[in-house]
C-alpha positions in Angstrom: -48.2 -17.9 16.1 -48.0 -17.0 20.0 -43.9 -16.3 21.3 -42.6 -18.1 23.9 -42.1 -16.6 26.9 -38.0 -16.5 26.2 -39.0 -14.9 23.0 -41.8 -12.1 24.0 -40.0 -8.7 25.0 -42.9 -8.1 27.2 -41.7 -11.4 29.5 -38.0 -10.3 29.3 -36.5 -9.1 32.7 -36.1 -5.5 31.7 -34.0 -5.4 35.0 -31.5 -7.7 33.5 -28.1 -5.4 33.6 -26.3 -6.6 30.9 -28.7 -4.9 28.6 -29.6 -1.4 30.5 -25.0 -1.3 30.4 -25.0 -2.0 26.8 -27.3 0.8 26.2 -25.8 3.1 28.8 -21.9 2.2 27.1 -23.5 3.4 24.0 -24.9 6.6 25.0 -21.5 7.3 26.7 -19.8 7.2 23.3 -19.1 10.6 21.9 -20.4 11.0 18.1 -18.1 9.5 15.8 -15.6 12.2 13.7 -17.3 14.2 11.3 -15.5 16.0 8.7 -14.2 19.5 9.8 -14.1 18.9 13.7 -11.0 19.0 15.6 -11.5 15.1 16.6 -11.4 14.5 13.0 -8.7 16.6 12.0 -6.8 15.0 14.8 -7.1 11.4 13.6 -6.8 11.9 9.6 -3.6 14.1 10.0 -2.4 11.7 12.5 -3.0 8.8 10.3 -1.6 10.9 7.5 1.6 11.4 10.2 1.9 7.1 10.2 1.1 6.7 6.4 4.3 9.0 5.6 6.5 7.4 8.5 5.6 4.3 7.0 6.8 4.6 3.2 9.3 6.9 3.9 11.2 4.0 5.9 10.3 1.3 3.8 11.4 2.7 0.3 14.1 5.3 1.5 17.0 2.7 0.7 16.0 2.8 -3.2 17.6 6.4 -3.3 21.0 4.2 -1.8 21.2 1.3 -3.8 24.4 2.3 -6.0 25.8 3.6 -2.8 25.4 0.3 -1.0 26.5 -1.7 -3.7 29.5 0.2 -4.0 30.7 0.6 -0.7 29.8 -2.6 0.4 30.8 -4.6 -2.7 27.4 -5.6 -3.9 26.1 -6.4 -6.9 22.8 -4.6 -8.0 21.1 -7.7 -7.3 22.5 -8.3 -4.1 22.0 -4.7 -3.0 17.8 -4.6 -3.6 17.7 -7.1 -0.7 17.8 -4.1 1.5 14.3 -3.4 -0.6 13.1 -6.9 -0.8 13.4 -8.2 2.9 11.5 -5.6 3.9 8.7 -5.6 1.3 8.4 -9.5 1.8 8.3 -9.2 5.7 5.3 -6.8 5.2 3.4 -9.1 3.2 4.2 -12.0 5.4 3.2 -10.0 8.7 0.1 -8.4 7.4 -2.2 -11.3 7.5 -1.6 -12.5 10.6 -1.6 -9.5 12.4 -4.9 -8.4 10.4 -6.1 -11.2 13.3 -4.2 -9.4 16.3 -5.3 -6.3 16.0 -9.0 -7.7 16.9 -7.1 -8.5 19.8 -4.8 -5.7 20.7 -6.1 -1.6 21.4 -5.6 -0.1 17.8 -4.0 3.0 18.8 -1.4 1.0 20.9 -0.9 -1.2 18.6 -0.1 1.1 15.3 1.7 3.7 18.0 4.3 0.3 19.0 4.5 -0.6 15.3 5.8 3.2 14.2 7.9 3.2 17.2 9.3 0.0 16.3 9.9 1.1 12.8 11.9 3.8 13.7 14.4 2.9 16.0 15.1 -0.2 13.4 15.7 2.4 11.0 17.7 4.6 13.6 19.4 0.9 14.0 20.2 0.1 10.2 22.6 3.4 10.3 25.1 1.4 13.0 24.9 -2.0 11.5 28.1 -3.3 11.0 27.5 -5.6 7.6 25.3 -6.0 5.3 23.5 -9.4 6.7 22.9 -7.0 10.1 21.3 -4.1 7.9 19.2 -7.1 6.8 18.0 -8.2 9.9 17.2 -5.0 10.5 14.8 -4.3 7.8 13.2 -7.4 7.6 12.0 -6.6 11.5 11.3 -2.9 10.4 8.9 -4.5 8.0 7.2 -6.9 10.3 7.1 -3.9 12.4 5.0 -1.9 9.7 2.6 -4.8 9.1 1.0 -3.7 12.2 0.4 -0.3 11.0 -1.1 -1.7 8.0 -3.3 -4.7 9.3 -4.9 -1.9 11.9 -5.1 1.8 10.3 -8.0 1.4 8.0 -9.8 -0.9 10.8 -9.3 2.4 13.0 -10.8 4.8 10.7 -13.6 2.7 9.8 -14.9 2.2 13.6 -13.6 6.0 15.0 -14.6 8.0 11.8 -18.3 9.0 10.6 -19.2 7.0 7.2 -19.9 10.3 5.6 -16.7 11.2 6.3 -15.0 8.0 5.9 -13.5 8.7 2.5 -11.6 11.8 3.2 -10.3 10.2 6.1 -9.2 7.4 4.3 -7.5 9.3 1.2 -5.4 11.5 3.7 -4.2 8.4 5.2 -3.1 6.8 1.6 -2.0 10.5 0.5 0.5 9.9 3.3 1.6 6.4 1.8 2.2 8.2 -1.2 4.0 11.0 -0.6 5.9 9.0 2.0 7.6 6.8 -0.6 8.4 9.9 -2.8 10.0 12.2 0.2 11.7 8.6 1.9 13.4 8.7 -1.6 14.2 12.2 -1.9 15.0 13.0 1.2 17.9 9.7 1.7 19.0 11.3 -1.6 19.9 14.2 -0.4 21.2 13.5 2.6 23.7 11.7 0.5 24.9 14.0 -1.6 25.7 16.2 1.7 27.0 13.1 3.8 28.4 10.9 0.9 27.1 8.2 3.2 24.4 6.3 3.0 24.5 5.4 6.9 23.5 8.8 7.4 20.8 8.8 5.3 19.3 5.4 6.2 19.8 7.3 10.2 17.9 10.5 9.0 14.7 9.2 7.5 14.8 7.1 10.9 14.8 10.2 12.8 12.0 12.0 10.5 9.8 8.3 10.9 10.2 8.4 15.2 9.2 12.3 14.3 6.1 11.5 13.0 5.9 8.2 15.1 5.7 11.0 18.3 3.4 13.1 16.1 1.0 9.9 15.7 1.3 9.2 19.7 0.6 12.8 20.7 -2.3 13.5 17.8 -4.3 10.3 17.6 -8.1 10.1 19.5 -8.3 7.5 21.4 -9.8 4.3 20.1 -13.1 4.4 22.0 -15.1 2.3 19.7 -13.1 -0.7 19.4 -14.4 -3.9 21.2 -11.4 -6.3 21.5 -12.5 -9.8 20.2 -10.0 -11.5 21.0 -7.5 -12.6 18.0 -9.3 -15.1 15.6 -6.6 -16.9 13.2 -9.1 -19.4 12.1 -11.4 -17.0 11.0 -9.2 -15.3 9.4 -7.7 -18.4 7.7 -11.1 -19.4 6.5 -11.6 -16.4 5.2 -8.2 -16.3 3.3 -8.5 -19.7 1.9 -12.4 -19.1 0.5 -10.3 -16.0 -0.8 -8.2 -18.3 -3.3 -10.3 -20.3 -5.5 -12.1 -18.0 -7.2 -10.9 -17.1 -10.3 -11.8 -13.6 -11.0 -9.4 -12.7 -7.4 -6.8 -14.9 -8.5 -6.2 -12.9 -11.9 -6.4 -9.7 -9.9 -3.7 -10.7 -7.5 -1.6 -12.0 -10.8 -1.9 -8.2 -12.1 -1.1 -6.6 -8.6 1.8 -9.5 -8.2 3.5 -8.4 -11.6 2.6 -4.7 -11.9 4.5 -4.3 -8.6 7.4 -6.5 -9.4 8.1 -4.2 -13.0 7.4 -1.0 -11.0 9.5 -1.5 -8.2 12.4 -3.6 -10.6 12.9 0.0 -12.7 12.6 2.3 -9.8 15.4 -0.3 -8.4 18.0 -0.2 -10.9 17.1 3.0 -13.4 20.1 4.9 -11.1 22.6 2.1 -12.0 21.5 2.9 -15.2 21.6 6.4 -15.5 25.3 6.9 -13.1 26.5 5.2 -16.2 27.2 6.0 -19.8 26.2 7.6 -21.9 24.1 9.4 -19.4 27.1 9.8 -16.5 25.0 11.5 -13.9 25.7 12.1 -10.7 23.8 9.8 -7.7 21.8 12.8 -6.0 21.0 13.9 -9.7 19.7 10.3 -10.5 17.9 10.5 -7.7 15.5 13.1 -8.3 13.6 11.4 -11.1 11.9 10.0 -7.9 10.0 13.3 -8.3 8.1 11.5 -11.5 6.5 9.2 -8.7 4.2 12.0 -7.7 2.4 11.6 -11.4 0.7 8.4 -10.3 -1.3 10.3 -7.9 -2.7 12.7 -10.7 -3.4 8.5 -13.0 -5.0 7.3 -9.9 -7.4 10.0 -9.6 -8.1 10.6 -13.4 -8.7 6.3 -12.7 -10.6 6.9 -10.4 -13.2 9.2 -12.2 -13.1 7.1 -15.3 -14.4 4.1 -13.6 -16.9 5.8 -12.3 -17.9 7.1 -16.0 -17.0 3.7 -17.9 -16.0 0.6 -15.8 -13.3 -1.2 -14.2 -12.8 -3.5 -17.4 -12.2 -0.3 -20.1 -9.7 1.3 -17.3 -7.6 -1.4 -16.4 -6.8 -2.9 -20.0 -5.3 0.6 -21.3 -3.9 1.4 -17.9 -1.6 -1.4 -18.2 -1.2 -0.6 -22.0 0.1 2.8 -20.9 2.6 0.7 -18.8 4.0 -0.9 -21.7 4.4 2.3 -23.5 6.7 3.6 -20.7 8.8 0.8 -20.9 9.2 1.4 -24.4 10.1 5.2 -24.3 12.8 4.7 -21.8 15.0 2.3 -23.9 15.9 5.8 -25.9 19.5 6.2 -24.7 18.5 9.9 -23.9 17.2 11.7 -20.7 14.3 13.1 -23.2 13.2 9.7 -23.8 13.9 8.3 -20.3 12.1 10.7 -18.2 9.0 11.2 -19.7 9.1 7.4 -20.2 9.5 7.1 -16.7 6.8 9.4 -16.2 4.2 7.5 -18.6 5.1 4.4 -16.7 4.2 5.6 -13.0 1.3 6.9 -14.2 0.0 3.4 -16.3 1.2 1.7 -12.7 -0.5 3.5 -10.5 -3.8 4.0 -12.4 -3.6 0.0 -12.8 -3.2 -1.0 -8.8 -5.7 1.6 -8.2 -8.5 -0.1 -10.2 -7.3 -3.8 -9.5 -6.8 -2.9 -5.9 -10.6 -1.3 -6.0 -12.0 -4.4 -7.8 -10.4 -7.0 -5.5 -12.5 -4.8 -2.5 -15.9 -5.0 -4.3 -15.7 -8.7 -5.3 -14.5 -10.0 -2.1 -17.3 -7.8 -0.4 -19.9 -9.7 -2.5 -18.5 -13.4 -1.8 -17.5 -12.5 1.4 -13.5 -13.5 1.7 -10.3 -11.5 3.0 -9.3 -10.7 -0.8 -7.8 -7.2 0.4 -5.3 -9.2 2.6 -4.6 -12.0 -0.1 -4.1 -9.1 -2.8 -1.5 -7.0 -0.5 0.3 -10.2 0.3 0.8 -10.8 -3.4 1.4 -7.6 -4.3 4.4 -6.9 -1.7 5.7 -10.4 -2.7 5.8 -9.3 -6.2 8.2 -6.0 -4.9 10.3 -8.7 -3.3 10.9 -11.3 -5.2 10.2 -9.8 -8.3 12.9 -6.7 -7.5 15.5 -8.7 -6.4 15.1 -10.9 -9.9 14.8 -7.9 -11.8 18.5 -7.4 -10.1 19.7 -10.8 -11.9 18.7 -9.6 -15.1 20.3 -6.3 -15.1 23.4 -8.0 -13.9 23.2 -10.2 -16.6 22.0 -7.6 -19.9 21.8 -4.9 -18.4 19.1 -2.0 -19.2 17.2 -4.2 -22.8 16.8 -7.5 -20.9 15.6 -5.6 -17.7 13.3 -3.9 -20.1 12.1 -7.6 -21.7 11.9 -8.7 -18.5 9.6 -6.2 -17.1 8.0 -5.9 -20.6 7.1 -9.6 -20.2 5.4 -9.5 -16.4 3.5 -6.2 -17.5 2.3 -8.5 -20.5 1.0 -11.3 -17.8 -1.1 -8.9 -16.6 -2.6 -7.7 -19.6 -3.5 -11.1 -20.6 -5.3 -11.2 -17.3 -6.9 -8.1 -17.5 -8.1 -8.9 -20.9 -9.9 -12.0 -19.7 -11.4 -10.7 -17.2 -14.0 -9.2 -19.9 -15.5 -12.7 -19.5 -15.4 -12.6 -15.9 -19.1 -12.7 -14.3 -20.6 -12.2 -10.7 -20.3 -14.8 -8.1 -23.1 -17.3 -8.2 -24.2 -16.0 -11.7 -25.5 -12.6 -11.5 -23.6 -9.5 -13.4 -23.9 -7.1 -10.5 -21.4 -4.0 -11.8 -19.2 -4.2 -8.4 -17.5 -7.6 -8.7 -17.9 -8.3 -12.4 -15.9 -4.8 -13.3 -19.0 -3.2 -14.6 -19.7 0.4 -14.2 -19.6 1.2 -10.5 -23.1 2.2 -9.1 -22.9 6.5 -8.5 -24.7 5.2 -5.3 -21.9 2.9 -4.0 -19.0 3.8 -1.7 -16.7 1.4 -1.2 -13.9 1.3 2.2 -10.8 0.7 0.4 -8.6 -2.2 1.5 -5.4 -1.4 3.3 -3.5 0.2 0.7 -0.2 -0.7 0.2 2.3 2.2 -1.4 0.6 4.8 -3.6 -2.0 7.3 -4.0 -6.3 7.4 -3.3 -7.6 3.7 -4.7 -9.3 4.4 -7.4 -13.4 4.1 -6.8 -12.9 3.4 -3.3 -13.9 6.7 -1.9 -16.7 8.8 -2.5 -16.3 11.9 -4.8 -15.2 14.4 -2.1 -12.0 12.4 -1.1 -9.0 14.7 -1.3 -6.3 13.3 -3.4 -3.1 13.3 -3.1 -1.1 17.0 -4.8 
């Protein structure tokens, strides 16, 4: 079959500029970061920087909740708001500015979003009532969408694939220990203070700290071609994200898994300030130390899917869940902490493999299931929370316990059926039907909401978190 002439390189006007700049942009690129070069120490330690700004400011005011509710004559309840406006300003945010940031210079943008964050946080120290400290972290957690809708998208174009994973597990490292040391540190500010004003304005200073850190550490974004912002893309790709079952039992078990995890760590210190345990709030508040055992579940996760599949890790992950539950309704710190401890660690294990699965089978139907499953997921921490609240109000630690008992249960049942779950189209392909996960496979994690390394997402050498 002879070419056109429109089609024959050998007729093409090889003077034609547009390609000869293409080519010459391209060559002017430096190499992508490889693991171990300054450039790529720069931008995982910077995004490490953001990922701990980030938590730390979203979760700090769990550490205050007893404090807010009693100086400002809350209820539990009425207290997690600070939590849940937040949380569910995150998940509301993070889709659409997913389509921005094709728009907007990535470094910019996540450099305006941590600024933002922290002088809202600075802010929420000086806000006269309650319904102003609310305003204030709802916009702090718009502000943080941004940083989540464009980090990962950062890494992927800046970073070298080979080296993509341990880029990527620095940056959710940071997540994790953020949320732990946003806790602790609030905490003790606290017990110093005796206010939580000046803890809410401390982990605000420590967020612009690390805001300044991101600014002054972070290559520039050299590889990025702004597109222009595409919200019906997007949309399309968020709608074809919905019907299919298999995602929509994976974003029941990230919706409920969050809303029991983040409904105990919300009200176990009203719990334990009272009898018969009578603790004091800055001793309460270092059980947030347990939190740091998920990162050892999601890693051991991690290497069991690899070894079994995402079906035989998820079912006893949330099984484990259950069992913590059950351990801390002894009325006895030696039943409640290493129940508390058994529970972070069925959480996280169970995010990290639903999290991981949602990834691989929206990468084989092609949809925007990591952005559907965070919205879920950080609407389950806010509406979930703050109805946890009502039930603790109402009978007190046992129906908190039923009532988290029950979500966990919800997604068991979903995890269970999900044995019958098959690949889109027909096929049984391992990644999106929860099947053992190819040795040959690396997934890019989605952008991870609060916790340690997804489990599967990274290849083998990604550091995890201590």
């Amino acid at each position: 079959m002879t070419s056109s002439p429109a089609e024959d390189p050998s007729t093409a006007d090889s003077s034609a500029p547009g390609p000869r700049l293409a080519a010459a942009a391209a060559l002017a690129l430096p190499p992508p970061h490889r693991a171990g070069t300054p450039a790529f120490r720069r931008a995982s330690g910077a995004l490490f920087a953001a990922g701990l700004g980030t938590f730390m400011t979203l979760y700090c005011v769990q550490a205050l909740l007893p404090s807010l509710a009693h100086d400002l004559d809350l209820s539990p309840a009425g207290a997690s708001l600070s939590v849940s406006v937040a949380t569910l300003a995150m998940a509301i945010g993070v889709i659409p500015l997913t389509a921005l940031s094709d728009a907007w210079n990535r470094t910019t943008m996540m450099s305006l979003a941590l600024g933002a964050a922290a002088v809202f946080g600075i802010a929420s120290a000086f806000a006269p009532n309650f319904p102003a400290l609310l305003v204030l972290r709802l916009l702090q957690g718009l502000a943080l969408a941004g940083l989540q809708a464009t980090a990962m998208s950062y890494l992927s174009e800046e970073v070298h694939p080979g080296s993509l994973g341990g880029a990527m597990g620095l940056y959710v490292a940071g997540n994790g220990i953020g949320g732990m040391l946003g806790r602790l540190a609030a905490d003790g500010v606290l017990q110093l203070t005796h206010s939580w004003r000046w803890s809410i304005g401390a982990v605000g200073v420590i967020a612009a700290v690390c805001a300044l850190v991101f600014r002054l550490t972070i290559p520039p974004s050299v590889r990025f071609v702004p597109k222009g912002a595409a919200p019906r893309a997007l949309a399309r790709g968020v709608v074809r994200a919905l019907p299919d079952s298999g995602l929509l039992r994976l974003y029941l078990i990230g919706f409920v898994a969050m809303a029991a995890f983040v409904t105990v760590y919300n009200y176990l210190g009203f719990r334990l300030i009272a009898p018969p345990f009578s603790l004091s709030e800055g001793t309460a508040g270092l059980l947030f130390i347990t939190y740091v055992s998920g990162s050892f579940s999601s890693a051991l996760a991690g290497r069991l899917v690899d070894r079994l599949s995402r079906r035989l890790v998820l079912v006893p992950a949330l099984l484990v869940t259950l069992g913590g539950l059950a351990l801390m309704l002894i009325p006895s710190l030696g039943g409640v902490i290493p129940g508390l401890v058994v529970f972070t660690m069925g959480f996280f294990a169970a995010h990290a493999v639903a999290s991981g699965w949602v990834g691989a089978r929206s990468k084989v139907i092609g949809v925007q299931g990591a952005a559907v499953y965070l919205f879920f997921y950080y609407v389950g921490s806010a509406l979930g929370g703050s109805a946890g609240g009502t039930v603790y109000g109402h009978g007190h630690w046992s129906a908190l316990t039923l009532y988290t008992g029950v979500l966990v249960l919800v997604g068991l049942l979903s995890a269970l059926s999900l044995g019958r779950l098959r690949n889109p189209g027909g096929g049984t392909g391992a990644a999106a039907s929860g099947g053992k996960r190819p040795a040959t496979t690396v997934e890019v994690p989605p952008a991870a909401g609060e916790g340690p390394v997804v489990a599967g997402e990274a290849p083998a050498a990604t550091p995890r978190t201590p």
